[in-house]
C-alpha positions in Angstrom: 152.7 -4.5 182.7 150.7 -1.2 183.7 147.7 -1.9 186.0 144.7 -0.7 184.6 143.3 2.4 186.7 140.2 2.0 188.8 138.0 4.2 189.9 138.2 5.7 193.3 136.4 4.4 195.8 134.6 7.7 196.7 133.2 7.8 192.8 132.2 4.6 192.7 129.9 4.8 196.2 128.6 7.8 194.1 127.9 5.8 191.3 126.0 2.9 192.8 124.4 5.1 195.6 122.9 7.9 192.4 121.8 4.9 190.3 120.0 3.3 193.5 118.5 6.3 194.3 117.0 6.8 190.9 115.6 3.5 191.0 113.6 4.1 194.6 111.3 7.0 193.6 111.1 5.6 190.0 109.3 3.0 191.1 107.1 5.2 193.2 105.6 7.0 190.0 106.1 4.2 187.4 103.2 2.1 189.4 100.7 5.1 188.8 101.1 4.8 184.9 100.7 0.8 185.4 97.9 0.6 187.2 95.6 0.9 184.6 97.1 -2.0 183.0 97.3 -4.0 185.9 93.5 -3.5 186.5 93.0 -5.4 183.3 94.6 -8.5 184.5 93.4 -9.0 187.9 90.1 -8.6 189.0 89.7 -6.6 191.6 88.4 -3.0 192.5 90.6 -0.6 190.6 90.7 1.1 194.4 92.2 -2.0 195.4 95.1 -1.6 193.0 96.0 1.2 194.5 97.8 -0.9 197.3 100.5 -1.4 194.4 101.3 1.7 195.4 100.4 1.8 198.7 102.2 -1.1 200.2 105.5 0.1 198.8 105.0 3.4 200.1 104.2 2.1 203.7 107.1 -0.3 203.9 109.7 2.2 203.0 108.4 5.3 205.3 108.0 3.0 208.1 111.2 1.2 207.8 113.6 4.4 207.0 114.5 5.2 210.5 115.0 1.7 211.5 117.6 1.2 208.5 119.4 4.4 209.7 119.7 2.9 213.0 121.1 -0.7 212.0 123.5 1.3 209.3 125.0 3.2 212.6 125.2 0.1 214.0 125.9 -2.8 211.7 127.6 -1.2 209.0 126.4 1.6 206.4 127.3 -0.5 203.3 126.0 -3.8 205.1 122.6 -2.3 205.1 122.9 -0.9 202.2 123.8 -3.7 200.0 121.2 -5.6 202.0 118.3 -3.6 201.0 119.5 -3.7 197.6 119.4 -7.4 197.5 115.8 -7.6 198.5 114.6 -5.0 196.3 115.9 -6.8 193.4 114.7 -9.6 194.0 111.1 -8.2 194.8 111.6 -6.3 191.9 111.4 -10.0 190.0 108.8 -10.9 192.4 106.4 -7.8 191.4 107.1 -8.2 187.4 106.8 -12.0 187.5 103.4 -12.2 189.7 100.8 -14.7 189.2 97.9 -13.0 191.2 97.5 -9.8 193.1 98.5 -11.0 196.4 101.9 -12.0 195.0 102.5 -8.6 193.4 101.6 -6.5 196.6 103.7 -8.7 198.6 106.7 -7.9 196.2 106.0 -4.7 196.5 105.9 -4.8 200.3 109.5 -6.3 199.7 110.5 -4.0 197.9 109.7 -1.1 200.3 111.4 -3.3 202.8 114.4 -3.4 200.8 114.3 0.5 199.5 114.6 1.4 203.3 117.6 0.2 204.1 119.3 1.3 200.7 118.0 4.9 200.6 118.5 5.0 204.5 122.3 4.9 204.5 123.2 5.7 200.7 123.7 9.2 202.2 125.4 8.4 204.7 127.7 6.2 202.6 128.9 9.4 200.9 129.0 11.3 203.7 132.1 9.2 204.4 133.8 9.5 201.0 132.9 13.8 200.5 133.9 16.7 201.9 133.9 20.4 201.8 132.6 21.6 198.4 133.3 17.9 197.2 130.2 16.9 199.4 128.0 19.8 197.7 128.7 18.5 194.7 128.3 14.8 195.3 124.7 15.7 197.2 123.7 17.8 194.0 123.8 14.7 192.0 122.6 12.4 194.3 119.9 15.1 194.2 119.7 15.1 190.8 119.3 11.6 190.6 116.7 11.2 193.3 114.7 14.0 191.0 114.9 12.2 187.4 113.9 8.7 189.5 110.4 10.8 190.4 109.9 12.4 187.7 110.7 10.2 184.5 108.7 7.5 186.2 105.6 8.4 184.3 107.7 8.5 181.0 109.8 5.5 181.6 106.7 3.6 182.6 104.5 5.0 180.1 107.3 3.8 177.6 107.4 0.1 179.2 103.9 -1.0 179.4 103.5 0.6 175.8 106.4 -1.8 174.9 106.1 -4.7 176.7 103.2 -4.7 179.5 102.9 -3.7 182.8 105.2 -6.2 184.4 108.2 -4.4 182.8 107.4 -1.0 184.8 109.0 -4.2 187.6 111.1 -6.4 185.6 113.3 -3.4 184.3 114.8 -2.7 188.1 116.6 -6.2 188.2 119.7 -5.5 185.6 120.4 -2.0 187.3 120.6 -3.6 190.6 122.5 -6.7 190.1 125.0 -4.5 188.6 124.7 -1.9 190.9 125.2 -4.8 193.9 127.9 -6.1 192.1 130.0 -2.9 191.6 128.7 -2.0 195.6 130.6 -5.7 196.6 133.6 -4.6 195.1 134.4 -1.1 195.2 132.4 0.7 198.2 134.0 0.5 201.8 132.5 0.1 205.2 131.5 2.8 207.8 130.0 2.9 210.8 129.1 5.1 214.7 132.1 3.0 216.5 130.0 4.4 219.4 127.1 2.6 218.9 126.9 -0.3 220.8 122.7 -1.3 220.3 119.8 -0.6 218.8 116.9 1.6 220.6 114.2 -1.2 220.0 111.8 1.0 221.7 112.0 3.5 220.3 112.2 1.6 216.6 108.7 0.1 217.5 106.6 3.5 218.5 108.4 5.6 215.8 107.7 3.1 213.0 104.3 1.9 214.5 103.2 5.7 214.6 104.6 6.5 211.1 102.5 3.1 209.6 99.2 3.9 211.1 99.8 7.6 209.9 100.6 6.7 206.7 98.0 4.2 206.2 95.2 6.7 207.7 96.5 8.9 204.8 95.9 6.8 201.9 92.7 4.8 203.3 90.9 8.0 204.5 89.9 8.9 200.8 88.3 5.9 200.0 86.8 5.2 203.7 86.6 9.0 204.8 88.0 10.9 207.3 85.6 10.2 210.3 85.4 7.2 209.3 86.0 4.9 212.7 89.0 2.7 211.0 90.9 5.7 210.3 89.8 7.8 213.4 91.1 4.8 215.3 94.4 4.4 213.6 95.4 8.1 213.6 94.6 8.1 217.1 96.8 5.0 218.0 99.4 6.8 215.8 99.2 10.1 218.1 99.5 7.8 221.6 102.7 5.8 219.6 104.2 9.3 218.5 103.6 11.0 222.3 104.8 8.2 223.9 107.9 8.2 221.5 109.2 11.6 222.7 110.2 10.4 226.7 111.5 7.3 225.7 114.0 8.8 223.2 115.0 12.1 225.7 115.7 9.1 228.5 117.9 7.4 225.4 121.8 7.3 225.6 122.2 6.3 222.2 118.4 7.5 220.6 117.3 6.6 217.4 116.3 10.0 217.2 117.9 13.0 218.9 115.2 14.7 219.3 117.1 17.6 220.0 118.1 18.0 216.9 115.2 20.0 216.0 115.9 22.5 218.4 118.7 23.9 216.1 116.5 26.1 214.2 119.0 25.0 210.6 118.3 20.5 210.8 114.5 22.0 211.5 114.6 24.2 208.5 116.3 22.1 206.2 113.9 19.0 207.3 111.1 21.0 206.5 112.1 21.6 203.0 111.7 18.1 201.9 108.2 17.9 203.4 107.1 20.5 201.4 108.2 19.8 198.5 107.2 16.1 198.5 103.9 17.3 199.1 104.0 20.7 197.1 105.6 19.1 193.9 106.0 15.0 194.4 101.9 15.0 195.0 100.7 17.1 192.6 102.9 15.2 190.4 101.9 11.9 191.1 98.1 13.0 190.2 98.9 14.8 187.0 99.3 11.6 185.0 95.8 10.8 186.4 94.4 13.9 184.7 95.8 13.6 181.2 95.1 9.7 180.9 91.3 9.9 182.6 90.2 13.5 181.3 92.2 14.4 177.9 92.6 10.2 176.9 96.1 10.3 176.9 98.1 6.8 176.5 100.6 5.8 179.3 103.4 6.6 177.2 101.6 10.6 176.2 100.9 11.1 179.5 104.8 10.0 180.4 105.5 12.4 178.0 103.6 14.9 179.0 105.1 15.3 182.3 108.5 15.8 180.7 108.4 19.4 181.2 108.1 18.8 185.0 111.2 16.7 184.6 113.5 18.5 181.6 114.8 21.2 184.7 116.0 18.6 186.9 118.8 17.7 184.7 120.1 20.5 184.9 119.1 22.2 188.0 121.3 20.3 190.2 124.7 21.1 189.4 123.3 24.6 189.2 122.2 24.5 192.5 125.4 22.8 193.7 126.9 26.1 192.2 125.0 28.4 193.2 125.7 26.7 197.4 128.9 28.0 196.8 127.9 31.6 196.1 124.8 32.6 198.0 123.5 31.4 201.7 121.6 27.9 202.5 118.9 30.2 203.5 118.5 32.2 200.1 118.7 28.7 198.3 115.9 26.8 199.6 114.2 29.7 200.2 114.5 30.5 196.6 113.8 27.2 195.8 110.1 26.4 197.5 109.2 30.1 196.1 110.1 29.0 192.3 107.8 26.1 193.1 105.1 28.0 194.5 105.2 30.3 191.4 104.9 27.3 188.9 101.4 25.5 191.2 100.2 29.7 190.9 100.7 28.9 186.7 99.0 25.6 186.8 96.5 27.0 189.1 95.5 29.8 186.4 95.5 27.1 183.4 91.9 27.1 181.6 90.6 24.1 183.3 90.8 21.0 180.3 94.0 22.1 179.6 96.4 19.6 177.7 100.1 19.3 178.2 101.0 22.3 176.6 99.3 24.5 178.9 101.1 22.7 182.0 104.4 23.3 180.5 105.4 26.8 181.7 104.1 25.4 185.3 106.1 22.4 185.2 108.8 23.8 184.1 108.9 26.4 186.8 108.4 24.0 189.6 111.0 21.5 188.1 113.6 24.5 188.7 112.9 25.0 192.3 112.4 21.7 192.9 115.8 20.7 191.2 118.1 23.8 192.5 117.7 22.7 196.1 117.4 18.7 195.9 120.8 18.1 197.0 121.1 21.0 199.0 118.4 20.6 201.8 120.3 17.2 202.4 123.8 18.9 202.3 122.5 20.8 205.3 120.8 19.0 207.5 123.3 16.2 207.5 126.2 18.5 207.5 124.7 19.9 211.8 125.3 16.4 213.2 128.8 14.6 213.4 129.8 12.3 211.0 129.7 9.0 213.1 125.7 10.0 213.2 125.3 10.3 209.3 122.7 7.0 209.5 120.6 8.6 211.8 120.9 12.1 210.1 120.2 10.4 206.3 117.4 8.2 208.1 115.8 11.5 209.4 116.5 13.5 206.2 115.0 10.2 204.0 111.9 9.9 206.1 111.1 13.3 205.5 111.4 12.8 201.7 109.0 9.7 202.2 106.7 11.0 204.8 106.1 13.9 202.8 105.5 12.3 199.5 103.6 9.4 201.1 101.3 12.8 203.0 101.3 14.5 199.6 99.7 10.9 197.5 97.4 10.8 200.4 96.8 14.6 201.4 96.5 15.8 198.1 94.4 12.6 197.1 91.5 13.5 199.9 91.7 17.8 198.7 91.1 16.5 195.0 88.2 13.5 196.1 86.6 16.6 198.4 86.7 18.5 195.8 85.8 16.0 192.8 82.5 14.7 195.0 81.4 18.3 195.7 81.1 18.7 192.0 80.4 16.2 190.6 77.4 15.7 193.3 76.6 19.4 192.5 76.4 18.4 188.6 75.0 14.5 188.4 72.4 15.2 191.0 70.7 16.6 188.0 70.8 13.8 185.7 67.2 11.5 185.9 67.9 8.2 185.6 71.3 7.6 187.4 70.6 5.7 190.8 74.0 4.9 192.0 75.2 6.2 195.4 76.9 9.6 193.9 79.9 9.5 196.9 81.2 5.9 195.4 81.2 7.4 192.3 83.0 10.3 193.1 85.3 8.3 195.1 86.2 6.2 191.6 86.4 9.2 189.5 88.8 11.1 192.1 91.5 8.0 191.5 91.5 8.6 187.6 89.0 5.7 186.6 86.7 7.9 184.4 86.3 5.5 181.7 85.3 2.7 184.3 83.2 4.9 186.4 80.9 6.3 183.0 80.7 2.5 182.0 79.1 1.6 184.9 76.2 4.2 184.8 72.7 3.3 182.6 73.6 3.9 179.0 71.0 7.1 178.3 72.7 9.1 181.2 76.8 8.1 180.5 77.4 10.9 177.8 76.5 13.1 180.5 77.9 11.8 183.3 81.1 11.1 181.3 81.2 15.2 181.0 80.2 16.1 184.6 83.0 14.1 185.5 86.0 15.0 183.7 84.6 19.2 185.0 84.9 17.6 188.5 88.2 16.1 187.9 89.8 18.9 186.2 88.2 21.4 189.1 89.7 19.2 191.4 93.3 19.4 190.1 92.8 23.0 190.0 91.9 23.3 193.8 94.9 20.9 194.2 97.1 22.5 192.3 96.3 25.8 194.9 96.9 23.6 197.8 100.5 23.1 196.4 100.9 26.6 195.7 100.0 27.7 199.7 102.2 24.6 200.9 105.3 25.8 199.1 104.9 29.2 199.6 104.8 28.8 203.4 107.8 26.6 203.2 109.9 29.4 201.2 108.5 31.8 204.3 109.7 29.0 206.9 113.3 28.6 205.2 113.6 32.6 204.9 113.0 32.7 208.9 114.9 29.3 210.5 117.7 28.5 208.3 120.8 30.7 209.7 124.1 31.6 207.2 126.2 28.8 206.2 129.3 30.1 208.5 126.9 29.2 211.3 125.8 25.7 210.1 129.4 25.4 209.4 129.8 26.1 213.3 127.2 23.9 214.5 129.1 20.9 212.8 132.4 21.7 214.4 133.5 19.5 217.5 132.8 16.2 218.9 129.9 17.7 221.4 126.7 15.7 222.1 124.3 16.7 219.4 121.9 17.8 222.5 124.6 20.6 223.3 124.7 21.8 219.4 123.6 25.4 219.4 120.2 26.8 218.0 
């Protein structure tokens, strides 16, 4: 009798790892479309809710360096099927929560659990890919990790219209159970066979500095920016992050090479994901916002109308996994951040209560650049360090992807509430009979609660207030919108001057040399 064929183990570790990774960024933007919802059935402060976002976001860009470092040493697909046991079953957690406090602490878990799978998925198929077989295999990863981010609006517009908020949770569990299952049977184990511990002090002031920075980014908007809290936590942050530095150089085995970033290529291509996390990932993240609180869209037409953002991403990658093979790293992210630049210019210029249709050309635009060089800026910085380091490498090249969206929620959050209260202040300061402290009002308006906000003001003034504050909102996506136009503008300018020709990257690769000795 004939066996039945199987698949090989390299497509099936691209399988599980591309599903996984769609998952992790999906449920980054899917929480935005629910909070609305969630709001509704627990009472408390609809700034409050935003720690459904926030604690996710916090677990998983503190804990991505520290999963790198235990996939070196543990086992890649140890971690990896690890994390994706505890972000399934946090997944349930979230959907099925009683209160609040249960649904943030499933979150938490889940960001716990998205660290060590997204940490060491890429390294996973840096084992099973190479050659043009890897540029292929990173595009779709790519790809993947694209359509998880942007379809979240859509997909969780689409499940709270259907069945609540607590699906926008509930729908992770079937994808991961059968994603663990297939991971337990057809992925194999890698590992650094020179990596004998795990820098634990370097662990604890990397990911202390990267929570307090993190946290200071998404608390300064509602607490402010001289605020002592978040003055004191971004300067903890800063002593973690110097200290850092000497203790990793003295390092045999770092959890970090520092070094790295001397090669003028890793620091390029880690750039690229910064930017475009915070060029693209945070504008996106607030668009939503804008067509449910100014134009009244539903979860599921706001979903929709970030489509056009998404529609490229399908099939940007494998023409960006083409296009590696034909023209220079450095032309293709270059090419890439300036495609995304040019879309934020469209949005930029958009008459200012525009509705989807008028943010099409822009998304679309963006989507492209943002799709052609997903894979790619992976691809490269991964492909300067040896292969026994991939953990390390993918932690590096994940964190940045995190970091950067994480900076982009957060730094684009306090440009649009600057913005919003300068307005908005300008405008209501005019209207006799509103009492409330304008700033807290502001604040509510710049996180999308219009409808709450004009409810809470004395009836005679709300029609008024209602319109001063969807000008303020719309100005402030505007001036966001700019802000992500200058951020991926400099990036194309940054790629165009530090990444070198792919013969040279190829160069730096070669060998078995300490990563220290790799040439810049």
């Amino acid at each position: 009798m004939t066996p039945k064929p199987r698949m090989s183990y390299a497509i099936t570790t691209l399988i599980v790892s591309s599903v996984t990774t769609f998952l992790l960024p999906l449920d980054y933007t899917v929480a935005s479309v629910a909070l609305r919802d969630i709001h509704r059935d627990f009472s408390v402060s609809f700034s409050d809710q935003q720690w459904v976002i926030n604690g996710y976001t916090m677990a998983f860009a503190a804990l991505l360096m520290a999963g790198g470092g235990l996939a070196d040493l543990f086992g890649r697909r140890k971690v990896f099927l690890s994390g994706l046991a505890v972000f399934t079953a946090a997944s349930l957690l979230a959907g099925l929560a009683p209160a609040v406090l249960w649904l943030n602490i499933g979150r938490v878990a889940q960001g716990i659990g998205a660290a060590g799978m997204f940490s060491s998925s890429l390294a996973l198929l840096v084992q099973e890919f190479t050659g043009p077989r890897r540029v292929h295999a990173f595009a779709v990863f790519g790809v993947a990790s694209g359509l998880g981010a942007s379809l979240g609006p859509f997909i969780g517009g689409l499940a709270v219209d259907l069945g609540g908020w607590r699906w926008a949770f509930l729908l992770n569990a079937p994808f991961g159970i059968a994603m663990l299952i297939l991971g337990l049977l057809r992925t194999r184990e890698s590992k650094d066979p020179d990596a004998t511990r795990l820098d634990l002090k370097g662990l604890v002031l990397f990911s202390g500095a990267v929570l307090l920075a993190v946290y200071s980014i998404v608390m300064a908007p509602q607490l402010g920016w001289t605020s002592p809290t978040i003055v004191s936590a971004l300067a903890a942050a800063a002593v973690l992050a110097i200290a850092f530095v000497p203790v990793e150089l003295r390092q045999s085995y770092p959890l970090i090479d520092l070094r790295l970033f001397t090669n003028r290529t890793f620091l390029g291509a880690s750039l690229a994901p910064l930017v475009l996390s915070i060029a693209f990932w945070g504008l996106f993240l607030y668009t939503p916002l804008y067509f449910q609180g100014v134009r009244g869209y539903s979860p599921l037409q706001a979903g929709m109308a970030m489509l056009p953002f998404a529609i490229p991403l399908f099939g940007a990658g494998p023409l960006g996994a083409r296009l590696a093979n034909r023209i220079s790293s450095r032309a293709l992210l270059g090419i890439g951040q300036l495609l995304v630049a040019i879309g934020a210019a469209f949005l930029v210029f958009a008459p200012l209560y525009s509705d989807w249709t008028n943010y099409a050309i822009g998304g679309l635009i963006s989507g492209l650049g943002t799709g052609l060089i997903n894979g790619e800026m992976s691809n490269v910085a991964i492909s300067i360090v040896p292969a026994s380091r991939s953990g390390m490498a993918s932690g590096i090249n994940s964190t940045m992807r995190i970091v950067g969206m994480t900076a982009g929620f957060g730094g684009i959050g306090a440009v649009l509430a600057a913005a919003v209260s300068h307005d908005l202040t300008s405008q209501a300061s005019r209207l006799h009979g509103l009492h409330q402290d304008l700033s807290a009002l502001a604040t509510e308006v710049a996180t999308g609660n219009i409808n709450g906000t004009a409810a809470s003001v004395p009836a005679p003034v709300r029609g008024a207030f209602r319109a001063a504050a969807d000008h303020a909102f719309a100005t402030g996506m505007r001036t966001a919108f700019t802000v992500g136009m200058c951020v991926a503008f400099l990036g194309a300018v940054a790629s165009f001057a530090l990444v070198r020709s792919q013969s040279d990257t190829a160069s730096d690769a070669v060998g078995t040399q300490p990563l220290a000795d790799a040439q810049t």
